[in-house]
matplotlib code that plots the C-alpha trace (Angstrom):
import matplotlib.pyplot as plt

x = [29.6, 29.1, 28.5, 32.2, 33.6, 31.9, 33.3, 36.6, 36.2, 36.1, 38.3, 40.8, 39.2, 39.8, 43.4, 44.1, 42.6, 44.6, 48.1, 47.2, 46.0, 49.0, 51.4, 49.7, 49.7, 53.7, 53.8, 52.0, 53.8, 57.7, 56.6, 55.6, 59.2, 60.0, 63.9, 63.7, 65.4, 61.9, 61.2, 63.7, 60.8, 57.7, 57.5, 57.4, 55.0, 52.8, 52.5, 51.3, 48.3, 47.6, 46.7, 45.3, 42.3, 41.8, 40.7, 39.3, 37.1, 36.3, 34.9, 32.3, 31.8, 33.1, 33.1, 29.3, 26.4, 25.7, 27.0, 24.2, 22.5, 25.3, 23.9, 24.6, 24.8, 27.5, 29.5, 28.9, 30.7, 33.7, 34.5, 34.6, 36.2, 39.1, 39.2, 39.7, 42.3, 44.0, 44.4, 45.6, 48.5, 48.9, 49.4, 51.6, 53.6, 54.2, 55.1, 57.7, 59.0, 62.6, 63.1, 61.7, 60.9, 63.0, 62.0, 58.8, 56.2, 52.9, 51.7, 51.5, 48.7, 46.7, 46.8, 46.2, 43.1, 41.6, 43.0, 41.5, 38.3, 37.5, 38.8, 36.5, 33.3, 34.2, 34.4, 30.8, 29.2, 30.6, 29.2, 25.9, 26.1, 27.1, 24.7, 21.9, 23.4, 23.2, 19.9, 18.4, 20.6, 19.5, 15.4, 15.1, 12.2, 13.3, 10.5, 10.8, 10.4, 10.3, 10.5, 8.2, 9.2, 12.1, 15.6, 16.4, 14.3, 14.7, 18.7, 17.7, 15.7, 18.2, 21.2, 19.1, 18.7, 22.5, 22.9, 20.2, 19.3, 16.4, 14.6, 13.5, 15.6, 14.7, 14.6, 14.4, 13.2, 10.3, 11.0, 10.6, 13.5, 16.2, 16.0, 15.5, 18.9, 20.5, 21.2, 21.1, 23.5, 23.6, 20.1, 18.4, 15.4, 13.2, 10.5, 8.1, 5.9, 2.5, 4.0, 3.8, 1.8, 2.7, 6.4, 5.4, 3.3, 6.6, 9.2, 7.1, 7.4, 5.8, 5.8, 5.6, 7.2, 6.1, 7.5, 6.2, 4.6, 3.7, 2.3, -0.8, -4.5, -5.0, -2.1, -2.2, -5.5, -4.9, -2.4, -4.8, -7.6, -4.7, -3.1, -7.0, -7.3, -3.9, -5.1, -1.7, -1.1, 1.1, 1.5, 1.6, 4.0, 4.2, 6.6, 4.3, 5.2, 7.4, 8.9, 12.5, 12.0, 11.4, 15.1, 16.0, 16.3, 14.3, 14.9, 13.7, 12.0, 9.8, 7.8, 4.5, 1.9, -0.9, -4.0, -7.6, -7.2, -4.6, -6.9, -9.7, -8.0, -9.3, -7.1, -5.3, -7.3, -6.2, -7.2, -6.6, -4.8, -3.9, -7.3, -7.8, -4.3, -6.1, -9.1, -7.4, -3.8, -4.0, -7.3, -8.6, -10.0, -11.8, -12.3, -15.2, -14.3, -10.9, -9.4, -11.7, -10.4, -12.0, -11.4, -7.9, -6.6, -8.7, -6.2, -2.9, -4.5, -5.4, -2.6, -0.3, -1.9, -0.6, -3.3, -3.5, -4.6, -6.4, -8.8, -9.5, -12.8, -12.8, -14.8, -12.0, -9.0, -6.8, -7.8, -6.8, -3.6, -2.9, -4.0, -1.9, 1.2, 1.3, 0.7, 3.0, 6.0, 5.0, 4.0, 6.0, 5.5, 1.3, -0.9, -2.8, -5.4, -6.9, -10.3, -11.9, -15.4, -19.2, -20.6, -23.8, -22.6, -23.4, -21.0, -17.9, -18.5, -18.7, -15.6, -13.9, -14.9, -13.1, -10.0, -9.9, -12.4, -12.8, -13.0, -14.0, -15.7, -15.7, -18.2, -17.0, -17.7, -21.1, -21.7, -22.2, -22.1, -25.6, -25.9, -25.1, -27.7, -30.5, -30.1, -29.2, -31.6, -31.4, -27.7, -28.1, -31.0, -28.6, -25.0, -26.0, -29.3, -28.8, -25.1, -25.1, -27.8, -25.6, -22.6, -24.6, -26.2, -22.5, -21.3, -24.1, -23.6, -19.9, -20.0, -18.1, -17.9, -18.2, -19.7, -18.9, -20.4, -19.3, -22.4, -23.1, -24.7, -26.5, -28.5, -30.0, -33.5, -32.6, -33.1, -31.3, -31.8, -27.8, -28.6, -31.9, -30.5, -27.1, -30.6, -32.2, -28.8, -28.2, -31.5, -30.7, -28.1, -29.6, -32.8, -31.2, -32.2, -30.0, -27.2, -23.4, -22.1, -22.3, -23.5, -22.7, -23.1, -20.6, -22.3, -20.0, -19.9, -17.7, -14.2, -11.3, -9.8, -12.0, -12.9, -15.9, -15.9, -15.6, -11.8, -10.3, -13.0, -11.9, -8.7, -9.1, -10.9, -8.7, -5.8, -8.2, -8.8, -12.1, -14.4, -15.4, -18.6, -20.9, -24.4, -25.5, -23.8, -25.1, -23.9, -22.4, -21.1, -19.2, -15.2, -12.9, -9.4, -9.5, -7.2, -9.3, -12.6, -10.3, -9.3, -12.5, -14.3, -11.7, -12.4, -15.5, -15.9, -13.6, -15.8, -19.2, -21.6, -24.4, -26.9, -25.4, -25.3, -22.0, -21.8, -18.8, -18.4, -17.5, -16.9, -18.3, -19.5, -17.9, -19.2, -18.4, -18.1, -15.6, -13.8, -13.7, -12.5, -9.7, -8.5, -7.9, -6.2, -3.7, -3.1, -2.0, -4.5, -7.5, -11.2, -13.4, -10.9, -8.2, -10.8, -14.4, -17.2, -20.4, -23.2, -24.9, -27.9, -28.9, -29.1, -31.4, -30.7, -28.7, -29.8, -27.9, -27.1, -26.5, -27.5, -25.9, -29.0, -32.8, -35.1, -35.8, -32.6, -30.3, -26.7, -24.9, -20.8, -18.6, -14.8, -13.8, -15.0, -15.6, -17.3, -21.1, -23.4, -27.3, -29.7, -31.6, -34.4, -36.8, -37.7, -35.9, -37.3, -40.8, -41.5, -42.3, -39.5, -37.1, -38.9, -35.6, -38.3, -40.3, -36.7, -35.7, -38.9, -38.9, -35.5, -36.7, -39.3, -37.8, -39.9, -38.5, -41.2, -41.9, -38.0, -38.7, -42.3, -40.3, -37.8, -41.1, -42.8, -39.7, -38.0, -40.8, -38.6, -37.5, -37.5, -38.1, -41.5, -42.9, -40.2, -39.3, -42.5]
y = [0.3, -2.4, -0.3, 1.1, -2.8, -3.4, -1.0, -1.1, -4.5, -4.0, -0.9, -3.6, -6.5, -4.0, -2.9, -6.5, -6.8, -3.8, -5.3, -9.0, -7.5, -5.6, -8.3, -10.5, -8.6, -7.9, -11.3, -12.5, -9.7, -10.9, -14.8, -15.5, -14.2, -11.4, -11.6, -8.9, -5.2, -3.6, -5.5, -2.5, -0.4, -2.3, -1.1, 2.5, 1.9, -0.4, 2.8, 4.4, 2.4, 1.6, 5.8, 6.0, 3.2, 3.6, 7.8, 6.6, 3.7, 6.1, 8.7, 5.8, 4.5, 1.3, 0.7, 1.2, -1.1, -4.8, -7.1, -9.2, -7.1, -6.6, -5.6, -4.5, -1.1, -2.2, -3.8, -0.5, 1.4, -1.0, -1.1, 3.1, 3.1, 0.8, 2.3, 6.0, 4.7, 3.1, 5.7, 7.9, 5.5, 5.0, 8.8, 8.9, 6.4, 7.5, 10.9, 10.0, 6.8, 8.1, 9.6, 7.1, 3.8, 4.0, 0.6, 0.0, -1.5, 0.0, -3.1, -4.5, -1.7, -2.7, -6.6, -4.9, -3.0, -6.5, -8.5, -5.9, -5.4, -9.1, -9.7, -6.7, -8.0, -11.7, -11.6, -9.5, -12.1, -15.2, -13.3, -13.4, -16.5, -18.4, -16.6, -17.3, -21.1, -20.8, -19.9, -22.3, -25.1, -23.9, -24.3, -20.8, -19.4, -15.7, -13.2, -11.2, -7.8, -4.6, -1.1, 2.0, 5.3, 8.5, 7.5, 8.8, 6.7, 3.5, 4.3, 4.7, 1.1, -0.9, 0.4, -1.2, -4.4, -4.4, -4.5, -6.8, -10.2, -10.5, -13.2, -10.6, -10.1, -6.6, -7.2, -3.2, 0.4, 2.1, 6.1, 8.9, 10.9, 8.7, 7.7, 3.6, 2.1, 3.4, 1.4, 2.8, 1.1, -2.0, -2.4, -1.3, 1.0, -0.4, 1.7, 4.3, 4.4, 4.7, 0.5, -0.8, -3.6, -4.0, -4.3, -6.4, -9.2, -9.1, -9.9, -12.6, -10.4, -12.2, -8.7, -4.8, -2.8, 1.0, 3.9, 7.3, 9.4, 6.4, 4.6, 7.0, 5.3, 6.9, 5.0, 1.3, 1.7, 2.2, -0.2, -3.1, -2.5, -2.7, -6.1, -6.9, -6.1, -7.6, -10.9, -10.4, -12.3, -9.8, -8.6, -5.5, -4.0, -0.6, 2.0, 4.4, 8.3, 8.8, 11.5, 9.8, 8.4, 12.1, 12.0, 9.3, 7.2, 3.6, 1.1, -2.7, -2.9, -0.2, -2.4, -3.2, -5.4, -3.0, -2.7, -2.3, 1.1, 2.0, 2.1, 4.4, 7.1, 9.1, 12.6, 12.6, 13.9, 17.7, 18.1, 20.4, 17.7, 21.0, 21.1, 17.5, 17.3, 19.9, 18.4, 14.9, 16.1, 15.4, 14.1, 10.4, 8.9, 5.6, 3.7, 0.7, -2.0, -1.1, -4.2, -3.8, -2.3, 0.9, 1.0, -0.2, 2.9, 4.8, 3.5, 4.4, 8.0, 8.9, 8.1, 10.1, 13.0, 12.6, 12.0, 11.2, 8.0, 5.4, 3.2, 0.2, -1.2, -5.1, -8.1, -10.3, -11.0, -11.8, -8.7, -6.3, -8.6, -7.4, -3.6, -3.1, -4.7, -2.6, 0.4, -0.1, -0.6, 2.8, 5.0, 3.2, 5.9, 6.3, 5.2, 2.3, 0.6, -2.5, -4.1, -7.0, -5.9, -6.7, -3.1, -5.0, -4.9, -2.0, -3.6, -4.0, -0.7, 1.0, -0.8, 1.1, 4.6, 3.6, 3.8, 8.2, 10.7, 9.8, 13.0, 11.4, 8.3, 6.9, 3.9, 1.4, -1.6, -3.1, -6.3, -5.3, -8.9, -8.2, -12.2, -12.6, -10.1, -12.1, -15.2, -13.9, -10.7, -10.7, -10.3, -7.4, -5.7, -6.4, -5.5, -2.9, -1.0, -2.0, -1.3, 1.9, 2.5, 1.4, 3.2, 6.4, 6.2, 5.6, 8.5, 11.1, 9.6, 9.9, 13.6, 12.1, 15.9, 13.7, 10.4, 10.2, 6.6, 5.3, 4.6, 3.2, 3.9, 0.9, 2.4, 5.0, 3.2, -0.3, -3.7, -5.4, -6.3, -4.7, -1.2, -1.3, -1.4, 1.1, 2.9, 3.1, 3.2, 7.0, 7.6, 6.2, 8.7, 11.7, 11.5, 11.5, 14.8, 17.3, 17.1, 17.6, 15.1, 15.6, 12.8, 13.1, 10.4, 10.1, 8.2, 6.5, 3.7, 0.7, 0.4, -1.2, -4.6, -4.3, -7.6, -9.2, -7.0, -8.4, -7.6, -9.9, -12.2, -12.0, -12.9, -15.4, -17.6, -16.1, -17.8, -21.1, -21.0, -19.7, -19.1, -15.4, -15.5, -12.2, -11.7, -10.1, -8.4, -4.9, -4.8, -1.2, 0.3, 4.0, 2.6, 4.2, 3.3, 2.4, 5.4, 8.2, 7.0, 7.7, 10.5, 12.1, 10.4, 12.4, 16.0, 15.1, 14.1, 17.9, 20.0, 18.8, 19.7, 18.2, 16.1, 16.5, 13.4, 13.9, 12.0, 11.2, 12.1, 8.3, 9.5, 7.8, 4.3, 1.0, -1.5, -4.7, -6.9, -4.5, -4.6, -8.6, -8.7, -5.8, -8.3, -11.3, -9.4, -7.7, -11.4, -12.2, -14.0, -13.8, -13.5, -16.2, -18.1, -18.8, -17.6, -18.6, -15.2, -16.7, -15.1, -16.6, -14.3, -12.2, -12.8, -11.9, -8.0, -7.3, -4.5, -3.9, 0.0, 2.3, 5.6, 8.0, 10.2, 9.4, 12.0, 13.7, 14.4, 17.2, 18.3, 21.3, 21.7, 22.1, 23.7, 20.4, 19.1, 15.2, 16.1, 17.1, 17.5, 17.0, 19.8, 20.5, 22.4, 20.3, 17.9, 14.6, 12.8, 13.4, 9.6, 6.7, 6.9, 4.2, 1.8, 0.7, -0.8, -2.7, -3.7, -5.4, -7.3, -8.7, -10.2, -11.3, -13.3, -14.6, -12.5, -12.1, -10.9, -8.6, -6.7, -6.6, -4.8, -2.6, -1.5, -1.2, 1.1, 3.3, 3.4, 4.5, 4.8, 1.5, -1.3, -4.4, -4.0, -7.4, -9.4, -8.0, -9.5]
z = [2.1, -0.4, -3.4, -3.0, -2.3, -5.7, -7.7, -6.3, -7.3, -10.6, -11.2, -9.9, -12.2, -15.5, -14.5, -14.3, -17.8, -18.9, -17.8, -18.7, -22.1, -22.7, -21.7, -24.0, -27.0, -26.5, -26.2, -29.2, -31.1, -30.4, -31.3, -27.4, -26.2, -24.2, -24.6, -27.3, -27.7, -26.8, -23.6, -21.6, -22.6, -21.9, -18.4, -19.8, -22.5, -20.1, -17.4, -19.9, -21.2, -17.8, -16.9, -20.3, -20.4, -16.4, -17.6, -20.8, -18.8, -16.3, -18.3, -19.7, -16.8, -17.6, -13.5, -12.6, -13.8, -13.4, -14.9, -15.2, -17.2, -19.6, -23.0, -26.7, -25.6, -22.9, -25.2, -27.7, -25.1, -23.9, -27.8, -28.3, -24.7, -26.4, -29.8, -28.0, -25.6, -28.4, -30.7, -27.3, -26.5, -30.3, -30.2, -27.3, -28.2, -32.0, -30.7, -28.1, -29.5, -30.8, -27.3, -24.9, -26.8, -30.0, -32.1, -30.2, -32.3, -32.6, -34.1, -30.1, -29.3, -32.3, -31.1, -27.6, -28.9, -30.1, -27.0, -24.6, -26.1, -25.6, -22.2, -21.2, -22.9, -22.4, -18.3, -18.6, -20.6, -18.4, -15.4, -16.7, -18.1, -14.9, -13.1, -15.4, -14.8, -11.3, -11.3, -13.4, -11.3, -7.9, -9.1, -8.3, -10.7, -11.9, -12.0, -15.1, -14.4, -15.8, -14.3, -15.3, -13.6, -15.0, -15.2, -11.6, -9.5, -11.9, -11.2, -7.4, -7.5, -10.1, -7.5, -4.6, -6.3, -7.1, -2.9, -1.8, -3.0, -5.5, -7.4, -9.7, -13.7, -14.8, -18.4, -19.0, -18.2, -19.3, -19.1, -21.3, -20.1, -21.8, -25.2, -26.0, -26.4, -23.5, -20.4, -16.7, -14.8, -17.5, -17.6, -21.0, -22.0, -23.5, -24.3, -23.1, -19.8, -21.9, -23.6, -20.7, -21.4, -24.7, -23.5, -21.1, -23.8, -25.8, -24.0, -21.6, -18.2, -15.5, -13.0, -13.7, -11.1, -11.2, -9.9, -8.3, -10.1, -12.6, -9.4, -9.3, -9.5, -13.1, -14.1, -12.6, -14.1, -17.3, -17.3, -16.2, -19.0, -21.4, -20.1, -20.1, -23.8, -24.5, -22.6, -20.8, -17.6, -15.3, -11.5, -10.7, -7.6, -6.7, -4.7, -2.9, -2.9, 0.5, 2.0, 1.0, -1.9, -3.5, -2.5, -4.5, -1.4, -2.8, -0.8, -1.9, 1.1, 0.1, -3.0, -2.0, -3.9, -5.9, -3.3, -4.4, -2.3, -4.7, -7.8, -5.7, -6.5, -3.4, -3.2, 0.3, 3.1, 4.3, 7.9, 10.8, 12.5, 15.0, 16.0, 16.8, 18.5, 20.8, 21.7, 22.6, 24.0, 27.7, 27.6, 28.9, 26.3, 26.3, 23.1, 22.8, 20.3, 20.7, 19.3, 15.9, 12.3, 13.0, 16.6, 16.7, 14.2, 16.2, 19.3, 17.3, 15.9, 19.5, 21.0, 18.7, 19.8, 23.3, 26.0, 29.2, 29.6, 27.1, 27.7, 25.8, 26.3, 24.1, 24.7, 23.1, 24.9, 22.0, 19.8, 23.3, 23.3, 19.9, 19.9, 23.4, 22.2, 19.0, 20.8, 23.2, 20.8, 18.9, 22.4, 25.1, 27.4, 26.9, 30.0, 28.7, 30.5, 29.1, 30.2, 28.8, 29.0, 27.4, 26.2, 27.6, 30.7, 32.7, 35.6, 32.8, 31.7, 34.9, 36.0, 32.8, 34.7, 37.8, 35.9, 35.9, 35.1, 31.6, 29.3, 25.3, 25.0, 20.7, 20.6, 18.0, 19.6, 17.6, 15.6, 12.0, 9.8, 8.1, 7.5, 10.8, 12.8, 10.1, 12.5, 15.6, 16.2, 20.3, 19.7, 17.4, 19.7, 22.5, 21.7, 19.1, 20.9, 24.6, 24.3, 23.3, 25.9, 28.8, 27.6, 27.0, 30.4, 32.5, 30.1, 31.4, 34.9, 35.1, 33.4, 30.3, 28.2, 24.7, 23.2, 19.3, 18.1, 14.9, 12.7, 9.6, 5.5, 6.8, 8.9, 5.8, 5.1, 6.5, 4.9, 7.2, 11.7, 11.7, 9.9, 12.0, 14.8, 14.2, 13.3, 16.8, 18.7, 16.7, 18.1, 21.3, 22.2, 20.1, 21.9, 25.5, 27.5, 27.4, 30.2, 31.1, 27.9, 24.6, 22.3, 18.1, 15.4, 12.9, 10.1, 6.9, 4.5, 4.3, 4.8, 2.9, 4.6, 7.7, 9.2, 7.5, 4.7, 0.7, 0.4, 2.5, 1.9, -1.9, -1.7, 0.3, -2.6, -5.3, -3.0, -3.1, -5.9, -6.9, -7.2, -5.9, -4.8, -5.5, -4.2, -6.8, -10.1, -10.0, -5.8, -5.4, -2.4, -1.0, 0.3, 1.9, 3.7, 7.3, 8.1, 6.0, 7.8, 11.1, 10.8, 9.6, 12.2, 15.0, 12.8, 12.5, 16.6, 17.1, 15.0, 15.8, 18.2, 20.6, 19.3, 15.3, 13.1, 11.1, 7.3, 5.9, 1.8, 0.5, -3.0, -5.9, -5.5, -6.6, -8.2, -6.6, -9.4, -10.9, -7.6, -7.7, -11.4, -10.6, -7.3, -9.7, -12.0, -9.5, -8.6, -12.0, -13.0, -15.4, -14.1, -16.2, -17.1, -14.2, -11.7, -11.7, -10.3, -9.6, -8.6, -5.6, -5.1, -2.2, 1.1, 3.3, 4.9, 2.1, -0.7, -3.6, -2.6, 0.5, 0.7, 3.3, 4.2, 3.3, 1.6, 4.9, 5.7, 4.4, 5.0, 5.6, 5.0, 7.3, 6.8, 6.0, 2.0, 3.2, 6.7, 6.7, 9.2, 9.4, 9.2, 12.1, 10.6, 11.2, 13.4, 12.9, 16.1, 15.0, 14.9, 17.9, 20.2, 21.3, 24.1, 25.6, 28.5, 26.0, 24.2, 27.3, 27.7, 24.7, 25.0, 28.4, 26.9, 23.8, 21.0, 18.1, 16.4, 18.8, 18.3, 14.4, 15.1, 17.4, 14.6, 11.6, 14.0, 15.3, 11.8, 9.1, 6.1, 6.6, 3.8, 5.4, 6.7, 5.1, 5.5, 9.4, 10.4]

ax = plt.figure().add_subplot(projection="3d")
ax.plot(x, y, z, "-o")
ax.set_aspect("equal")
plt.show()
């Protein structure tokens, strides 16, 4: 509704400018009198003009683009607008002037042509003018911006600015489907998509704004090593590829800062989501950890798939709060029963088992800081070993049909008492006797933006300040999205069967330094120099890589190209099993060094043998 207020605005604003022109010309013509013999005709003559420039300035859409953005190019078109109208009415008039405006002098459109082209161009320049004024007299700081994307969405975006307020100036258009020199909607092009860090050095632009397809990973990177080499201080803002926007739909609302996710460039994930919608639809599903980053997405996943009854499991109050809220604002209709409840517990999770024969159990609850679990091993032994035990054993007692725990790279060779014991809690539940439930592992790396991982550690200092603290330089690890690693861990949980371990493909690993430098500079700042990295050295747990499998496992596919699943050729539980008896009576009696000889004997290919003990 506003855009046709606007332009009925000015189609008004230019008629007035086409009359007051007119009038003044006549006036200026006939020594500022209008008592002369050709004043009986002006109305005629003045109709005339009128139709004339209001076709001529709508066929160069004299009534669309900003004014605040007003160009050379703009004021290249008002003057050819003016000189063709001219010459029409100049036309008109000479043709008809013995029969309808005998004596009229042609010397009043030629002062008009002058009179008119300044009025037109004036008011456009004042506009911009005063608001640039108003700006600077308000305090308001400007964000220089420039757009990269083809002239239809840049139209799209420049339009939405044009109906919501912004602090942003978009000084131009990158695009290589319109030549430079041209203006869409007032605003010019300035160059080509692959410039845009050169463009943005020269004319001092504090924010790049790009547009699908120019938003891709290939390209926000390559645009980050150039305004690297350039030494060129510059945010970088993004519209994702949606549904709508293919449409030309952009919205303001839809800019979004550049993630580090966004720079992964991890194809979308194609899944039977058909398959999975079967397995859960009408099912009661209990989730553990439910108020987590993993098992909170696993909450809103689940429940779009329509079942039963969920049950979130959570030992804090404020993270159930949270998860229950949001999912009762997307599913209002879902059957949603909270507990507040110790996985240690075998009373709290019995008590979750009263609530309806539970059908799909997905364990996510665990602790998993590795500094952490270094000081507080009973904690570890007990939440992450003993938890898993307790749930596994109310699972086979209640007939649960599947358990699916969420495992980690971590627990590949350990270094650390958290990958340790992820270690013994797979073999916890892949070592029970066969029975009626079916227990599966689904084993993957790090996510992106989880609690307690680097990300959101990160930009925490770069908001402080700096400096980013790194353990160590040549740290790489596997990342994925919190929403990928959900929904392979539900086809994963669908396709598997009893006893499997299931391994998530992580794609290539990052380095983290890379990752830290990447996360100042999508802050607009410079790593080194704005903001300090230090090294701090590793801490104890920690190792500087994380494998997936070790050398005595192998993989087999599955129908889906990120989901594998462990060979069971041979005999993977070959080694000491899991003394959940002699587990409990260590943390009876306080030794520690007892749990840590517990995990070097029941893990062989561990890595912390020394240093456990």
């Amino acid at each position: 509704m506003l855009i046709p207020i606007r332009t009925g605005l000015v189609f008004f604003s230019n008629v007035l400018t086409i009359v007051f022109s007119f009038l003044t010309a006549f006036f200026f013509r006939h020594d500022f009198s209008f008592h002369t013999e050709e004043s009986v005709y002006l109305p005629r003559v003045l109709f005339i003009a009128v139709i004339i420039k209001v076709a001529i300035f709508l066929i160069f859409r004299l009534y669309e683009g900003m004014w605040r953005y007003v160009s050379i190019f703009d004021l290249v078109k008002i003057l050819l607008a003016n000189v063709i109208s001219s010459l029409l009415l100049l036309l008109a008039v000479f043709k008809y002037r013995q029969t309808y405006f005998p004596g009229f002098s042609l010397n009043v459109i030629a002062i008009d042509f002058l009179v008119c082209f300044f009025f037109m161009c004036g008011k456009r320049v004042v506009v911009r003018i005063i608001r640039e004024l108003a700006s600077r007299a308000s305090g308001i700081q400007t964000i220089r911006t420039i757009v990269v994307g083809n002239s239809h969405k840049a139209n799209s975006l420049i339009h939405a600015f044009s109906v919501s307020p912004s602090k942003r100036k978009i000084i131009g258009v990158l695009c290589d489907d319109i030549n430079m020199g041209q203006t869409i909607r007032g605003v010019p092009v300035i160059g080509i998509p692959q410039s845009a860090a050169k463009c943005a050095k020269k004319h001092r632009v504090s924010e790049i704004l790009l547009l699908p397809p120019y938003s891709s990973p290939k390209n926000i990177r390559e645009i980050m090593d150039e305004l690297e080499q350039r030494q060129t201080k510059c945010l970088l803002r993004m519209i994702p590829v949606y549904s709508d926007i293919a449409d030309g739909n952009i919205s303001v609302s839809h800019i979004k800062e550049v993630e580090i996710e966004d720079l992964l460039g991890r194809k979308p994930v194609k899944l039977d989501r058909t398959e999975v919608a079967a397995f859960v639809k009408n099912k009661n599903v209990m989730i553990t950890g439910a108020g987590g980053s993993i098992g909170s997405e696993l909450c809103r996943q689940i429940a779009s798939y329509g079942p039963a009854k969920l049950v979130l499991f959570e030992m804090s109050e404020l993270n159930l709060y949270e998860i229950h809220r949001s999912l009762k604002k997307l599913f209002p209709e879902l059957d949603i029963v909270n507990i507040i409840g110790d996985v240690k517990s075998i009373g709290d999770v019995e008590r979750s088992f009263q609530c309806g024969n539970i059908d799909i159990v997905y364990h996510a609850a665990a602790y998993k800081h590795v500094p952490l679990m270094e000081e507080n091993v009973p904690m570890a032994f007990k939440n992450n070993i003993l938890g898993t035990y307790c749930l596994a054993e109310c699972c086979e007692r209640h007939r649960v049909k599947r358990m699916v725990m969420i495992s980690t790279d971590k627990a590949v060779r350990p270094t650390s008492i958290m990958g340790a014991t992820k270690r013994l809690a797979e073999r916890i539940i892949l070592e029970r006797k066969k029975g009626d439930t079916e227990f599966m592992v689904v084993r993957f790396g790090n996510v992106l933006g989880s609690s307690g991982s680097v990300i959101p550690l990160f930009k925490q200092q770069i908001l402080e300040g700096g400096p980013v603290t790194l353990t160590s330089k040549n740290m790489v690890r596997y990342f994925m999205s919190i929403p990928e690693a959900v929904d392979l861990v539900l086809q994963a949980g669908t396709i598997g069967n009893d006893r499997d371990i299931m391994v998530l493909e992580m794609g290539d690993q990052v380095k983290i330094y890379d990752m830290a430098r990447k996360l100042i500079e999508l802050s607009g700042l410079e790593p080194d120099k704005d903001i300090e990295i230090k090294i701090t050295g590793m801490r104890p747990g920690e190792k500087e890589y994380e494998e997936l499998l070790t050398d005595e496992e192998t993989v087999d596919r599955t129908p889906y190209d990120r989901i594998f699943v462990f060979r069971k050729g041979k005999d993977r539980m070959s080694h000491m099993p899991v003394d959940v008896d002699r587990i409990k009576s260590c943390l009876e009696s306080g030794d520690i060094c007892g749990l840590k000889d517990i995990l070097v004997s029941c893990i062989p290919e561990n890595k912390f043998n020394e240093a456990a003990r």
